[in-house]
C-alpha positions, -999 to +999 in steps of 0.1 A: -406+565-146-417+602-153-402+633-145-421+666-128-427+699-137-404+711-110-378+685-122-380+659-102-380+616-115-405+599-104-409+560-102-439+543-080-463+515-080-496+514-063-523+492-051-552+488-033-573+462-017-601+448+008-606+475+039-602+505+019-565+493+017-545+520-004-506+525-014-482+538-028-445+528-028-418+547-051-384+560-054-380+600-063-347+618-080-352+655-064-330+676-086-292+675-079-300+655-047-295+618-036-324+595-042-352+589-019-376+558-006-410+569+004-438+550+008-471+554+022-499+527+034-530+526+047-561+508+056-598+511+075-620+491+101-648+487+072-645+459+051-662+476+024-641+511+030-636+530-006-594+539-005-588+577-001-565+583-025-562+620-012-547+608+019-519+592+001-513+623-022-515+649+006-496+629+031-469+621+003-467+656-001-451+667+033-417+650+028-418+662-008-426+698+009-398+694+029-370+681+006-381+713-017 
């Protein structure tokens, strides 16, 4: 767990695999609000695909926009 700059705690667990397979899973504390699930996942048609971590940061990000 780790908590933000803006305040927010923050407790996720990643992973990655075959396909360019990437996610993230987590739970995040915005502050003086209820706790929230988000979770993101995704995959390629390649087999040898590199993950785009970027996708999962920026598309993480619009919820987190959102609850701000």
């Amino acid at each position: 767990m780790r908590r933000t700059a803006s305040g927010w705690i923050v407790a996720d667990k990643t992973g990655s695999g075959a396909y360019g397979t990437c996610h993230d899973v987590g739970i995040v504390w915005p502050p003086g609000r209820s706790p929230v699930v988000m979770s993101v996942l995704t995959t390629k048609h390649d087999t040898g695909a590199a993950p785009d971590s970027q996708l999962i940061a920026e598309t993480a990000s619009l919820p987190a926009t959102a609850l701000t």
